[in-house]
N, C-alpha and C positions, 0 to 999 in steps of 0.2 A: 292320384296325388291329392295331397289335403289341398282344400281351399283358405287361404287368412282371410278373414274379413276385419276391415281395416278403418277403426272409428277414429278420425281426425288425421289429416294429411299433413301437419308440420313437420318440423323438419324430422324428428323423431319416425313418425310416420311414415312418411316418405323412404326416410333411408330402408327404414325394417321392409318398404315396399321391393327396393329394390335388390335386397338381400336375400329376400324371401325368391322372388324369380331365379335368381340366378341359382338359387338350390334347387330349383324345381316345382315348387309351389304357385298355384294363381294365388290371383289376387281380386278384391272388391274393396276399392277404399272410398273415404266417404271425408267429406266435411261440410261444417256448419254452413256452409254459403252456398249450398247445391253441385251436384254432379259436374254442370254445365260449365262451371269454375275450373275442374280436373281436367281439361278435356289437354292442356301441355304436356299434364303428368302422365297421363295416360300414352298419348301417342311415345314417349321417352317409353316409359314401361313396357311398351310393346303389345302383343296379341292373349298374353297371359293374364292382363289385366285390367279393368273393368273400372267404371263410377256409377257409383250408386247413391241413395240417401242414408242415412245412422240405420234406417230400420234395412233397411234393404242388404245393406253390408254386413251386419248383424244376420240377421237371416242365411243368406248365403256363406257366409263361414263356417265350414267345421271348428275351426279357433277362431276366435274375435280377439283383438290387441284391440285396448281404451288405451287411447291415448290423448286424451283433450285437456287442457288445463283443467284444476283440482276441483275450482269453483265451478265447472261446467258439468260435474258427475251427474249433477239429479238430470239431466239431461238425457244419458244414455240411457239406449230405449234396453227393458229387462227382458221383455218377452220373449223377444226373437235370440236371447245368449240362454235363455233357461237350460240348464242342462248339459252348457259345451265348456269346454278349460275357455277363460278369459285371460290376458297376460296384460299386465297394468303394469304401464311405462309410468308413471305420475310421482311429482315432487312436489314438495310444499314450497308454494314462495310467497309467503305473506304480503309482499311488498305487488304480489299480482294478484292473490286468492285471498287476501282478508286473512285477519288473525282468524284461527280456528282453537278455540280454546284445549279440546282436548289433543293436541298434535303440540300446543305449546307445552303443557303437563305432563307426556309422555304416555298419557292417558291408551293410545289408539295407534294406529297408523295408517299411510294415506292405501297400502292396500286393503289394512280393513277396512274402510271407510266405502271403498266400491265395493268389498264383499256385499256388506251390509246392504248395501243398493241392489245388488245385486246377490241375491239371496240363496234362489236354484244354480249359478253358474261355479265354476270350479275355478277362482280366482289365483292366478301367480305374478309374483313381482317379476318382473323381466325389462332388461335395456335403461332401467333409469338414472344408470351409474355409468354410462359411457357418453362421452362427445357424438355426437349425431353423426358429424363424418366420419368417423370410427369406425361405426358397423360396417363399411364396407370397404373399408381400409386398410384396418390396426386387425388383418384373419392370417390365418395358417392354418397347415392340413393338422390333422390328429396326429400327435406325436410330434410336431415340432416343437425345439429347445425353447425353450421359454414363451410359449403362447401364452396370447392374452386370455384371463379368463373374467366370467361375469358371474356373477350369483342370480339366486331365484329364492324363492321362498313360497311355501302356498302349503296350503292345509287338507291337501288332497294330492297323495303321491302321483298319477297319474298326469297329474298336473307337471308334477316336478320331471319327469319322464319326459313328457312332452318339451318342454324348453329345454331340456339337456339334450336333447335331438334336434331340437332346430338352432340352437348354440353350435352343436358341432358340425352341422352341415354348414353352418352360415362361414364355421372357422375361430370356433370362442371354445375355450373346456367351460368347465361346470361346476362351481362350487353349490352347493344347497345348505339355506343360511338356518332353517329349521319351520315351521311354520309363520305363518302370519305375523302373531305377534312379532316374533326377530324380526323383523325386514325392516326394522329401523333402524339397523346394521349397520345399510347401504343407501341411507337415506342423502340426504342434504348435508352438510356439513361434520362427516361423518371419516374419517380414513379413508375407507373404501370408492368415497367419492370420486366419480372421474378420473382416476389415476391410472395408469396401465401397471396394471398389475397384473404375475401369473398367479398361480393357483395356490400355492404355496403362500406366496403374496396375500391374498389377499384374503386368506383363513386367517393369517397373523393380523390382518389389520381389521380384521369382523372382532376378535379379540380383544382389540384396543379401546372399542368405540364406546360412548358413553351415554345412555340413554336419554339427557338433556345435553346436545353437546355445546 
């Protein structure tokens, strides 16, 4: 079974922790205040799942999920993801990360922006358009009437592959919103925002959305 390695335990974090177990998957997650912190989270999660530090968790994952506030990217350590799909939870909210001038122009987006940092790894948008308690809530089997679904985005099919597999094991379908650059789709204030939408749904509302919104 894949291992996630798990950059920042918020809520976001957390829940993709526990979604992830229950499909089958370990886990190593990590945040900024040391392992020794995770030790509630952990005993919850069970024997599948481990603390570590950013580098440690990073290392140990066949997948690595960044999931740390926007302003905290130069942060995640590059080394230890070179090479593996990354899945970038991350929103902009100025009002916590500082204006970021090319994100207000349209210029960028906030998954380029961890590409960019991250340079060797195979970056996809994933989870950043759902309610945290969501993920393990708002699921159904494949082929239920109106499931909920999520989009991805990344500039390496492979990538895309991968989160539409762990989307459907978790209980999500799959829309794929096109590369990188689109993934401001399903940014912030965008249609596709946090709204339960199916599949159907929410191609319609990737259509609507307006690159300054």
């Amino acid at each position: 079974m894949t291992t996630l390695g798990i950059i920042g335990a918020g809520h976001i974090g957390s829940q993709v922790a526990r979604a992830a177990i229950t499909a089958g998957y370990d886990v190593v997650i990590s945040n900024s205040r040391g392992p020794e912190t995770l030790s509630d989270l952990v005993a919850e999660l069970g024997p599948k799942a481990k603390a570590a530090t950013a580098e440690e968790a990073g290392a140990a994952g066949d997948v690595v999920v960044v999931t740390v506030p926007l302003h905290a990217l130069a942060q995640v350590p590059v080394e230890p993801l070179a090479g593996k799909i990354v899945l970038d939870t991350n929103n902009y909210y100025f009002e916590r990360d500082g204006r970021i001038e090319a994100l207000d122009k349209g210029e960028t987006t906030t998954a380029q922006l961890l590409q960019e940092h991250l340079p060797t790894s195979k970056v996809a948008k994933a989870f950043n358009h759902i309610g945290s308690r969501d993920i393990t809530v708002d699921v159904a089997p494949a082929g239920a009437p109106n499931r909920r679904a999520l989009a991805t985005s990344s500039d390496f099919p492979e990538a895309v592959d991968f989160v539409t597999r762990l989307y459907d094991q978790i209980g999500f379908d799959t829309v794929d919103v096109g590369p990188l650059s689109e993934s401001w789709r399903v940014e912030r204030d965008r249609p596709a925002y946090v709204v339960r939408q199916s599949a159907a749904e929410l191609r319609a509302n990737l259509e609507k959305a307006n690159r300054l919104p």
